[in-house]
mmCIF file of the N, C-alpha and C atoms, coordinates in Angstrom:
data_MODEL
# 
_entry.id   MODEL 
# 
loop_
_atom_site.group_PDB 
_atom_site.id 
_atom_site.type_symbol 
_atom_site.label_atom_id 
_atom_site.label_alt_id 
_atom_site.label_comp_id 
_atom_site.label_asym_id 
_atom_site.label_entity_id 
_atom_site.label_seq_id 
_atom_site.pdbx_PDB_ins_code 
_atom_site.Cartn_x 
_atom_site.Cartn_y 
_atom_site.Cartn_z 
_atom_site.occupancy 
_atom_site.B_iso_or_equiv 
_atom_site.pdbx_formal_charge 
_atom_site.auth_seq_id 
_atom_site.auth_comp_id 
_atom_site.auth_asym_id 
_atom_site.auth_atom_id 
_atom_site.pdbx_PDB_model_num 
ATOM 1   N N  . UNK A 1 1  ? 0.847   -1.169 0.000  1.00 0.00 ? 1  UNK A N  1 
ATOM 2   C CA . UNK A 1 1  ? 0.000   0.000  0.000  1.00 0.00 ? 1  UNK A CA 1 
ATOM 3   C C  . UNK A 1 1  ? 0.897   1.239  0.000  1.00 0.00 ? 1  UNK A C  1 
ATOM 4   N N  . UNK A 1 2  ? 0.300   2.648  -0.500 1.00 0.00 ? 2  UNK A N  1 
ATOM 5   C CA . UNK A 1 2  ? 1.074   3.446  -1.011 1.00 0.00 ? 2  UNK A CA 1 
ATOM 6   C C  . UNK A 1 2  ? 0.980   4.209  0.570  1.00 0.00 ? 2  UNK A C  1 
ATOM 7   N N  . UNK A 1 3  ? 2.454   5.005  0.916  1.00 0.00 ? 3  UNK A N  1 
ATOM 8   C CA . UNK A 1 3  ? 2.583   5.486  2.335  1.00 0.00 ? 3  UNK A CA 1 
ATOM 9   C C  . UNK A 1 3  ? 1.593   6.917  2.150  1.00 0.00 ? 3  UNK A C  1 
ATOM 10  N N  . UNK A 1 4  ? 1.123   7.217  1.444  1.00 0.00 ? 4  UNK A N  1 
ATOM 11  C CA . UNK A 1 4  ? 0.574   8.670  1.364  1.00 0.00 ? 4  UNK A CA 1 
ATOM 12  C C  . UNK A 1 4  ? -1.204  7.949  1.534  1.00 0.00 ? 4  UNK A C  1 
ATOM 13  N N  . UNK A 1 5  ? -1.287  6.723  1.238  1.00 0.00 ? 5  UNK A N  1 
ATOM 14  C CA . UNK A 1 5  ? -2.718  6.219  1.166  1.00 0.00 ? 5  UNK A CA 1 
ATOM 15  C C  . UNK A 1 5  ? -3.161  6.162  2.612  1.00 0.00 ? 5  UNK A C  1 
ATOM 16  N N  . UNK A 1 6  ? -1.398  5.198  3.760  1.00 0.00 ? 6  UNK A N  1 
ATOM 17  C CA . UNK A 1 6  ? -1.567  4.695  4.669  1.00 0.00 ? 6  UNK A CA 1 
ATOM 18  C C  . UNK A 1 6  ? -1.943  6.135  5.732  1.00 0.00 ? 6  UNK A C  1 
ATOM 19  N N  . UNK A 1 7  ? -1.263  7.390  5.242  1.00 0.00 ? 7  UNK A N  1 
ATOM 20  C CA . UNK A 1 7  ? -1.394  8.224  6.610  1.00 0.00 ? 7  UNK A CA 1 
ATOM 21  C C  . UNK A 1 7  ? -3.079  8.645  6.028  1.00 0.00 ? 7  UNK A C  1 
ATOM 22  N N  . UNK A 1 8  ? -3.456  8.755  4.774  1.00 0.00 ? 8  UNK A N  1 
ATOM 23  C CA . UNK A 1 8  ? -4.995  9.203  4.683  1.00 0.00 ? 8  UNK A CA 1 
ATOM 24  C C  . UNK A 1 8  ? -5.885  8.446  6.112  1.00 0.00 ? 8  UNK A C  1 
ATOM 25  N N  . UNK A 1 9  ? -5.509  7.297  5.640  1.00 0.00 ? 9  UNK A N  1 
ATOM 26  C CA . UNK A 1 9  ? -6.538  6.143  5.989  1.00 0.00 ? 9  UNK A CA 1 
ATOM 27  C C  . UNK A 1 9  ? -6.321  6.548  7.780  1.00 0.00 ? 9  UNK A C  1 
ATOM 28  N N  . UNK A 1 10 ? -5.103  6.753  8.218  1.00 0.00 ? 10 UNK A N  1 
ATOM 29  C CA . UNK A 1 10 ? -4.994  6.750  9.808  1.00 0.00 ? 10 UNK A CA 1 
ATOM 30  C C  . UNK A 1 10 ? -5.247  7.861  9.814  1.00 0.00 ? 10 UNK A C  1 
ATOM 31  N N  . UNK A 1 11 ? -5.242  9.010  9.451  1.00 0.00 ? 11 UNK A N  1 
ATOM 32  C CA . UNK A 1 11 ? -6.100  10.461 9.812  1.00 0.00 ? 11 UNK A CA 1 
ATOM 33  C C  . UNK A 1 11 ? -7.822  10.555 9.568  1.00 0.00 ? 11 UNK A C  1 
ATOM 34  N N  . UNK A 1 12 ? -8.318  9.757  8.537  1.00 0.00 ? 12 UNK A N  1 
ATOM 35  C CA . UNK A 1 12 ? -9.300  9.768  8.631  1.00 0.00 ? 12 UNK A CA 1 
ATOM 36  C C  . UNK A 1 12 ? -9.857  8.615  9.422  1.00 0.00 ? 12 UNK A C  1 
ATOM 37  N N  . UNK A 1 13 ? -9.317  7.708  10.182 1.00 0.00 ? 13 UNK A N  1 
ATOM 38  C CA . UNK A 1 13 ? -9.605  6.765  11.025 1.00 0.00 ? 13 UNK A CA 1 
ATOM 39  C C  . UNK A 1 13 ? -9.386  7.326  12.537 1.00 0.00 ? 13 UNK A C  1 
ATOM 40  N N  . UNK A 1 14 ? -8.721  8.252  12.775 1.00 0.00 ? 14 UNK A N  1 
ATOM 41  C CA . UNK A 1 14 ? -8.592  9.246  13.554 1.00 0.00 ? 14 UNK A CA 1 
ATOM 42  C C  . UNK A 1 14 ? -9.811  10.078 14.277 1.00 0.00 ? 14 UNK A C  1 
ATOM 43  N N  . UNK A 1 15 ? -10.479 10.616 12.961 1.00 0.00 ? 15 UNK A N  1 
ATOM 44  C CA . UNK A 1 15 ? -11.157 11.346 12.722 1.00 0.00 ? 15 UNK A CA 1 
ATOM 45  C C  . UNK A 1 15 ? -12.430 10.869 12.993 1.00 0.00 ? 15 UNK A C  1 
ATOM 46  N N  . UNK A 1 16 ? -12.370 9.759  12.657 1.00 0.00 ? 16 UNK A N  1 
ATOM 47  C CA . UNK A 1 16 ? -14.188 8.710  12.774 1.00 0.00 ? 16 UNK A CA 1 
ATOM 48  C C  . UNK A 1 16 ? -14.233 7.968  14.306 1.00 0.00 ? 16 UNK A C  1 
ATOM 49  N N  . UNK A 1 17 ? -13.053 7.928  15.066 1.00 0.00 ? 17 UNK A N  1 
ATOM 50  C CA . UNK A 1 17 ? -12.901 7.813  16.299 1.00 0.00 ? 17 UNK A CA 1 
ATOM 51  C C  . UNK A 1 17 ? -13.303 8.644  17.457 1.00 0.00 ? 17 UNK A C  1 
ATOM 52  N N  . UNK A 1 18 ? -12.279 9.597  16.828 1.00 0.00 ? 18 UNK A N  1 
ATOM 53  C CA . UNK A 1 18 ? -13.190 11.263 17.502 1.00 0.00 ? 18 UNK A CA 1 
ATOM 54  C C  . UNK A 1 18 ? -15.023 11.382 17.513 1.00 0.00 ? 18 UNK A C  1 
ATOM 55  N N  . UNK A 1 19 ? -14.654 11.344 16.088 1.00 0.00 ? 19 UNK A N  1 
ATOM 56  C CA . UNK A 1 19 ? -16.714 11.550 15.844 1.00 0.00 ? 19 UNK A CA 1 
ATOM 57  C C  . UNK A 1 19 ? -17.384 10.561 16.285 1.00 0.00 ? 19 UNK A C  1 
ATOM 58  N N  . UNK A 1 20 ? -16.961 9.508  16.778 1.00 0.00 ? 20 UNK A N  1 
ATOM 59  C CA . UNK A 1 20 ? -17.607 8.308  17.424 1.00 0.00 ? 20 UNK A CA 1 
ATOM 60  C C  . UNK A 1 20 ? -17.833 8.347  18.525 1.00 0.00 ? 20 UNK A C  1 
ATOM 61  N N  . UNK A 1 21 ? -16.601 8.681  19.798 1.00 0.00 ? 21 UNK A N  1 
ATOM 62  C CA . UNK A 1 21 ? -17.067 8.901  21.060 1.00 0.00 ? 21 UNK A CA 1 
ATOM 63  C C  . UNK A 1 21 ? -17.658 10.111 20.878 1.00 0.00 ? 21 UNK A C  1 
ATOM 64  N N  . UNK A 1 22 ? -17.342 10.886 20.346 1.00 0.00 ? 22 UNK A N  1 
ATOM 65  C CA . UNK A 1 22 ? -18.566 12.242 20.788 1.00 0.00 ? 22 UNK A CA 1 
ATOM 66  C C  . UNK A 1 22 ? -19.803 11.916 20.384 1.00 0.00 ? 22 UNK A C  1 
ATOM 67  N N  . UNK A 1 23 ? -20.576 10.679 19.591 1.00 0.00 ? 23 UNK A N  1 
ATOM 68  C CA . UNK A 1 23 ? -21.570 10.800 19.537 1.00 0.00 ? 23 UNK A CA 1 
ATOM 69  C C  . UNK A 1 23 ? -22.232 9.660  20.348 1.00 0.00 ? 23 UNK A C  1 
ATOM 70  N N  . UNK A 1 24 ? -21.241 8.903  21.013 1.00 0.00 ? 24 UNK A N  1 
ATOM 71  C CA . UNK A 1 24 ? -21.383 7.778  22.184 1.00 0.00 ? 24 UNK A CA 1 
ATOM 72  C C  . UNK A 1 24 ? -22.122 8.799  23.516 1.00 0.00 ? 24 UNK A C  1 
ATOM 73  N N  . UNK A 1 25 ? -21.037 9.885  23.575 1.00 0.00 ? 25 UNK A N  1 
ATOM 74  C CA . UNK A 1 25 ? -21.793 10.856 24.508 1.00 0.00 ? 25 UNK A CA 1 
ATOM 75  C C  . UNK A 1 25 ? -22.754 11.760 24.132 1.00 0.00 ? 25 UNK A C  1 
ATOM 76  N N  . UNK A 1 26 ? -23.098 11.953 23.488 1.00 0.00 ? 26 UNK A N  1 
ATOM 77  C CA . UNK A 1 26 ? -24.217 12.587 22.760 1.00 0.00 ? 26 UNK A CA 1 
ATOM 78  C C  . UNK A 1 26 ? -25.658 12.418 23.643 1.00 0.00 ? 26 UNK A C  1 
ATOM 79  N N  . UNK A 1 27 ? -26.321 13.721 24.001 1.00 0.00 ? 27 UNK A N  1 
ATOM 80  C CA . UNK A 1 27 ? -27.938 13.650 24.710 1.00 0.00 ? 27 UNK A CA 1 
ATOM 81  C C  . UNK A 1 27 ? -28.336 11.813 24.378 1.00 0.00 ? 27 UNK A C  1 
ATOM 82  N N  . UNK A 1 28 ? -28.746 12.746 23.635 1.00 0.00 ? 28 UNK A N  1 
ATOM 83  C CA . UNK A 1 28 ? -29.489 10.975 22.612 1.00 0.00 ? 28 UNK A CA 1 
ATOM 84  C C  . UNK A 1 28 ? -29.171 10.244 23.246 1.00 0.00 ? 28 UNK A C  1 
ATOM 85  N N  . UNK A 1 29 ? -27.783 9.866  22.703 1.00 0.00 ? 29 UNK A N  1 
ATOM 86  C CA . UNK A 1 29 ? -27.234 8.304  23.494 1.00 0.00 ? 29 UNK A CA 1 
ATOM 87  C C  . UNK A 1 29 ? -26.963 8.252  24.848 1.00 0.00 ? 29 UNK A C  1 
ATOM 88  N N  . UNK A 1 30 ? -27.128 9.374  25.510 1.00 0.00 ? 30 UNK A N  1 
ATOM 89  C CA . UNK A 1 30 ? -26.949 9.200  27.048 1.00 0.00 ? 30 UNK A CA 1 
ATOM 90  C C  . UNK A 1 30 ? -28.632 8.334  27.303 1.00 0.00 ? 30 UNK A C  1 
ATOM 91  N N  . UNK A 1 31 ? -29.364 8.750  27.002 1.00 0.00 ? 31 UNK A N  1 
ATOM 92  C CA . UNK A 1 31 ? -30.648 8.732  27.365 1.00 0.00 ? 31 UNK A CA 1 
ATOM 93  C C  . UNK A 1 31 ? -31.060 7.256  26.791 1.00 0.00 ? 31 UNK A C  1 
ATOM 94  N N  . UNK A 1 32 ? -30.747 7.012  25.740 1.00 0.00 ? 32 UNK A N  1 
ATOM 95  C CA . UNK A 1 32 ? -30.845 5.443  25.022 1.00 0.00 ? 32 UNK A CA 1 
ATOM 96  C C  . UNK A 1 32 ? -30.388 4.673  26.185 1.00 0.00 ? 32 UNK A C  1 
ATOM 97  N N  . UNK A 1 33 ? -28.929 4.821  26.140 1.00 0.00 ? 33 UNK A N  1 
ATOM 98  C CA . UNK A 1 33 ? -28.117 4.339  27.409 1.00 0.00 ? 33 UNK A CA 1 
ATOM 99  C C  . UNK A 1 33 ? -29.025 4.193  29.064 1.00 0.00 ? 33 UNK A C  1 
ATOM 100 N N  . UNK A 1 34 ? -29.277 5.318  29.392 1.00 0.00 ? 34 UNK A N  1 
ATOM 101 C CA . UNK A 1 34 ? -30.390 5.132  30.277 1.00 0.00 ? 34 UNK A CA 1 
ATOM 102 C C  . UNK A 1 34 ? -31.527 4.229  30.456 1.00 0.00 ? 34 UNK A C  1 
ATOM 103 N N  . UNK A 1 35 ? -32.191 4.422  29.266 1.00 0.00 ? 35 UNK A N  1 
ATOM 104 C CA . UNK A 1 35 ? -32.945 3.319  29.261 1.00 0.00 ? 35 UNK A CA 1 
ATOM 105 C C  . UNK A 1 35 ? -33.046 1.919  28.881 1.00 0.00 ? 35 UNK A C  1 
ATOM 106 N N  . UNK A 1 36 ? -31.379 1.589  28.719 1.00 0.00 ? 36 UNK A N  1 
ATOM 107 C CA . UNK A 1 36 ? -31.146 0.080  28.773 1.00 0.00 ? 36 UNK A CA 1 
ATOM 108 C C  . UNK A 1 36 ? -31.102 -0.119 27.325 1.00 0.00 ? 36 UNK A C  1 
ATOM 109 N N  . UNK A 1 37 ? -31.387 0.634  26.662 1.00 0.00 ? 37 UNK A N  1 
ATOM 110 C CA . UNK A 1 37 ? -31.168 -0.171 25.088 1.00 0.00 ? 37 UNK A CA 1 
ATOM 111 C C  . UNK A 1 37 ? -29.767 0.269  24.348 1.00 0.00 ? 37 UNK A C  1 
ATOM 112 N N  . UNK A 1 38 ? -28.972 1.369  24.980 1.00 0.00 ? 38 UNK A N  1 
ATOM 113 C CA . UNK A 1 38 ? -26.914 0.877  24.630 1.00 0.00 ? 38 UNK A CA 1 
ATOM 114 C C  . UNK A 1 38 ? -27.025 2.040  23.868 1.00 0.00 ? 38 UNK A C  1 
ATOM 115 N N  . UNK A 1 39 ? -25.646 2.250  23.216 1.00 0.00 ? 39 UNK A N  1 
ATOM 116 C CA . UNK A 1 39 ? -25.550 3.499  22.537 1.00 0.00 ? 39 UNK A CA 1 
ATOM 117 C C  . UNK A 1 39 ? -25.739 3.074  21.201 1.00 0.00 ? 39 UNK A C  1 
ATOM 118 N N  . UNK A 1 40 ? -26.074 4.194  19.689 1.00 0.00 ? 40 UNK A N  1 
ATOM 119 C CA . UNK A 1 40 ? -26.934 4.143  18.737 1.00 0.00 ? 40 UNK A CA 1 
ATOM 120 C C  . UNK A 1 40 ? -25.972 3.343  17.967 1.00 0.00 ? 40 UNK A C  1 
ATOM 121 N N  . UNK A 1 41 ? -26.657 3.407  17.471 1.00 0.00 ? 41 UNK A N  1 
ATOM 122 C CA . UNK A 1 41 ? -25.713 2.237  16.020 1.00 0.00 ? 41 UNK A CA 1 
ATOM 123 C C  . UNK A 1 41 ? -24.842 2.999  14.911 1.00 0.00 ? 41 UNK A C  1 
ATOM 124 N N  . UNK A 1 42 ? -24.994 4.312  14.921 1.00 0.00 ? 42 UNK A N  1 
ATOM 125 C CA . UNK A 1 42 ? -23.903 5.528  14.236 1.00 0.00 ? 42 UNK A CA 1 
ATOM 126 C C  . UNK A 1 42 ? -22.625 5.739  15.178 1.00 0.00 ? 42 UNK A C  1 
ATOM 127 N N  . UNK A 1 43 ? -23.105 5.442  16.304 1.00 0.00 ? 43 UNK A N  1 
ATOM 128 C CA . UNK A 1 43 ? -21.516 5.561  17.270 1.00 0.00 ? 43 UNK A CA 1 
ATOM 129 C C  . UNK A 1 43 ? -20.993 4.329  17.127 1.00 0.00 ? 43 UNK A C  1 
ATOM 130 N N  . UNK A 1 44 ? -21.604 2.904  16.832 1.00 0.00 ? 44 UNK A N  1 
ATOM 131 C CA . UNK A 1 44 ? -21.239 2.129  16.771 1.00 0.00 ? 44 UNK A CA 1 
ATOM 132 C C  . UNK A 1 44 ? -19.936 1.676  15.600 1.00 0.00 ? 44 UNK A C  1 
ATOM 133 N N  . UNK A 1 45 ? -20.980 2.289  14.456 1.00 0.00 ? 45 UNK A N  1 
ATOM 134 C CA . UNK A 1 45 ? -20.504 2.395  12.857 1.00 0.00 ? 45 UNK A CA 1 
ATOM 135 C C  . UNK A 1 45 ? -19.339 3.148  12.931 1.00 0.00 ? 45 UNK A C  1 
ATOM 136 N N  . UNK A 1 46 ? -19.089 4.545  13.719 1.00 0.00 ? 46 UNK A N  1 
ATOM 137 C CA . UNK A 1 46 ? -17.979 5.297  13.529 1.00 0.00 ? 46 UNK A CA 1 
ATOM 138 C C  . UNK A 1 46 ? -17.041 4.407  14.251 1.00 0.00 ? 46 UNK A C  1 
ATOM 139 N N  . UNK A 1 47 ? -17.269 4.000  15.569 1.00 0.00 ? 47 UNK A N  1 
ATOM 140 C CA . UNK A 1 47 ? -15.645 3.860  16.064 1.00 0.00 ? 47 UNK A CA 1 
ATOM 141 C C  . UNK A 1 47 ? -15.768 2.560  15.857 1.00 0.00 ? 47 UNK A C  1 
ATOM 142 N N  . UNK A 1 48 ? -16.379 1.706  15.077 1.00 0.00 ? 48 UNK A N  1 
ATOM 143 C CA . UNK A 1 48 ? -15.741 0.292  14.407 1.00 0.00 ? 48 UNK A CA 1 
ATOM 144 C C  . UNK A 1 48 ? -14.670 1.139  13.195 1.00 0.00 ? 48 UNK A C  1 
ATOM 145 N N  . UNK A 1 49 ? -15.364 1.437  12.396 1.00 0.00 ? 49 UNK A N  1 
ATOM 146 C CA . UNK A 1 49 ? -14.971 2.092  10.930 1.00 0.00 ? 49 UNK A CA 1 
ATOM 147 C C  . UNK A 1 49 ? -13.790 2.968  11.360 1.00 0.00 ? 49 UNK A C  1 
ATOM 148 N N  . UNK A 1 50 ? -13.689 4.042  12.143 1.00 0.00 ? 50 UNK A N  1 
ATOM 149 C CA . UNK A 1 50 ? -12.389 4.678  13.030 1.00 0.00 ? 50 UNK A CA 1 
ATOM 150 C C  . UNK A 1 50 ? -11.431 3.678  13.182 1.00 0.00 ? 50 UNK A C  1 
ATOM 151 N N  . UNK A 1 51 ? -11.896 2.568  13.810 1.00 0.00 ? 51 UNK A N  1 
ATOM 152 C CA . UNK A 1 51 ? -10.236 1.330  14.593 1.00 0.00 ? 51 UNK A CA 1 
ATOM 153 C C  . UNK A 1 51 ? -10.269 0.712  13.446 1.00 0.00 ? 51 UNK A C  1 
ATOM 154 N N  . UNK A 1 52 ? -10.841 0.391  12.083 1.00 0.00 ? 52 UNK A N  1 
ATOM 155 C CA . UNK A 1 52 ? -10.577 -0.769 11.453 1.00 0.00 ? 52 UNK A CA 1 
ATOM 156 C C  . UNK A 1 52 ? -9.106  0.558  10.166 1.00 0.00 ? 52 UNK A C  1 
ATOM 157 N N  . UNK A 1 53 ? -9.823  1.671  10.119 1.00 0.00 ? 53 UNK A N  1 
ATOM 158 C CA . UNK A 1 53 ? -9.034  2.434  9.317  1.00 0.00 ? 53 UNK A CA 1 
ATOM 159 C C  . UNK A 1 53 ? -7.726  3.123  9.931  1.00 0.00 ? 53 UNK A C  1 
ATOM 160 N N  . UNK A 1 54 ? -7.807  2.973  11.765 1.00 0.00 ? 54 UNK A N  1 
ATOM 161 C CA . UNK A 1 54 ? -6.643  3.770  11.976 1.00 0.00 ? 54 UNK A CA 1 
ATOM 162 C C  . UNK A 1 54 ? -5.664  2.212  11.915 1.00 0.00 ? 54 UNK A C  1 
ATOM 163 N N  . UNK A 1 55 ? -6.369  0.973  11.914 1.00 0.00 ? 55 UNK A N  1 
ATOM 164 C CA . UNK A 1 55 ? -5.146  -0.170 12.038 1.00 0.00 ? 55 UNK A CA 1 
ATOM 165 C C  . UNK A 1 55 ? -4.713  -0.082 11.129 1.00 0.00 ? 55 UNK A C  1 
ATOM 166 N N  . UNK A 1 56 ? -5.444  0.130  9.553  1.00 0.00 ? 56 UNK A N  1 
ATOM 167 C CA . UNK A 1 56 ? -5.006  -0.436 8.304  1.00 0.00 ? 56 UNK A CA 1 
ATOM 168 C C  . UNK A 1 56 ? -4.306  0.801  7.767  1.00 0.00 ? 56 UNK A C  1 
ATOM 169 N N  . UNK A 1 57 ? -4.106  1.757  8.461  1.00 0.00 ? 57 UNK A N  1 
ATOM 170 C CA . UNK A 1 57 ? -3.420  3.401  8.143  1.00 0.00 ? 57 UNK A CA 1 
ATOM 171 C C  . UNK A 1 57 ? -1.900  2.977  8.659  1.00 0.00 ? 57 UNK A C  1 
ATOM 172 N N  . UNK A 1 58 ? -2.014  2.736  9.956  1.00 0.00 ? 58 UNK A N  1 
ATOM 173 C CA . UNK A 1 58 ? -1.011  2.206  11.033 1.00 0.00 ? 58 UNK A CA 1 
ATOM 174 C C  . UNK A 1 58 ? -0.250  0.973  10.595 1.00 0.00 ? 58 UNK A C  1 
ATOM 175 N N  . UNK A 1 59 ? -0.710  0.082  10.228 1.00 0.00 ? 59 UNK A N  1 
ATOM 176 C CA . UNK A 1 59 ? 0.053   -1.415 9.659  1.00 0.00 ? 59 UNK A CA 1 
ATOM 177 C C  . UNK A 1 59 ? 0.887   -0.573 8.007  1.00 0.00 ? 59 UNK A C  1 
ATOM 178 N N  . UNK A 1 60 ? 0.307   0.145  7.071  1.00 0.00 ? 60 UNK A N  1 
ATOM 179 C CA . UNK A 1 60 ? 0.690   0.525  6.058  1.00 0.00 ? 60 UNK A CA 1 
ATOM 180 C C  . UNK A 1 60 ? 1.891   1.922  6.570  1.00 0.00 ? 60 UNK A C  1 
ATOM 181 N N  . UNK A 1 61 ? 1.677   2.847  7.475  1.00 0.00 ? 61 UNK A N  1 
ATOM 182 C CA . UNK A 1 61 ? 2.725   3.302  7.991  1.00 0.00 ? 61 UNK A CA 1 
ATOM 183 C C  . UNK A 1 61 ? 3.997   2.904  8.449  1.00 0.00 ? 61 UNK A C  1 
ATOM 184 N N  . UNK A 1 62 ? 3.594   1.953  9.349  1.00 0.00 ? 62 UNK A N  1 
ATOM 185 C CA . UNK A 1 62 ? 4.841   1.819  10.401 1.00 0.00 ? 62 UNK A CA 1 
ATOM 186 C C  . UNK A 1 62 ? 5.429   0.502  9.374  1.00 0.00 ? 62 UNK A C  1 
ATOM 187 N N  . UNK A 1 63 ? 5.299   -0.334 8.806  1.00 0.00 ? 63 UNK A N  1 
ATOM 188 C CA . UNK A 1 63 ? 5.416   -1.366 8.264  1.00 0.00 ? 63 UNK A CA 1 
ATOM 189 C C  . UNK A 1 63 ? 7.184   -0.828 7.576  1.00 0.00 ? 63 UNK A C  1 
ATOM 190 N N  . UNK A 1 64 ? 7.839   -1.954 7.763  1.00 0.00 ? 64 UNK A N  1 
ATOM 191 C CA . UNK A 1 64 ? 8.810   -1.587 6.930  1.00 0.00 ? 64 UNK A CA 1 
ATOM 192 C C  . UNK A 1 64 ? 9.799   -2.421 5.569  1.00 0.00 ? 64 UNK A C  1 
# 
């Protein structure tokens, strides 16, 4: 993989991490959370999609 692809992929995996816990804490999902049914399935989607892109950013970076 090309090293300019690998830092995209770990900055924007970065990025979907960030936007993931903030929407883990988010009203909404506090209150979902509250009532026993877990946080939404968009926080879910981001910080899967965040760790699967900062590994495959990270393995194509550091790799030598």
């Amino acid at each position: 993989m090309n090293k300019n692809v690998s830092i995209v992929l770990l900055v924007i995996g970065v990025v979907l991490l960030v936007l993931g816990l903030q929407e883990f804490g988010a009203f909404g999902s506090s209150i979902s959370r509250a009532l026993g049914r877990g946080p939404s399935a968009r926080a879910w989607l981001l910080m899967i999609g965040g760790a699967v892109c900062t590994v495959l950013g990270g393995m194509g970076v550091f790799k030598k």
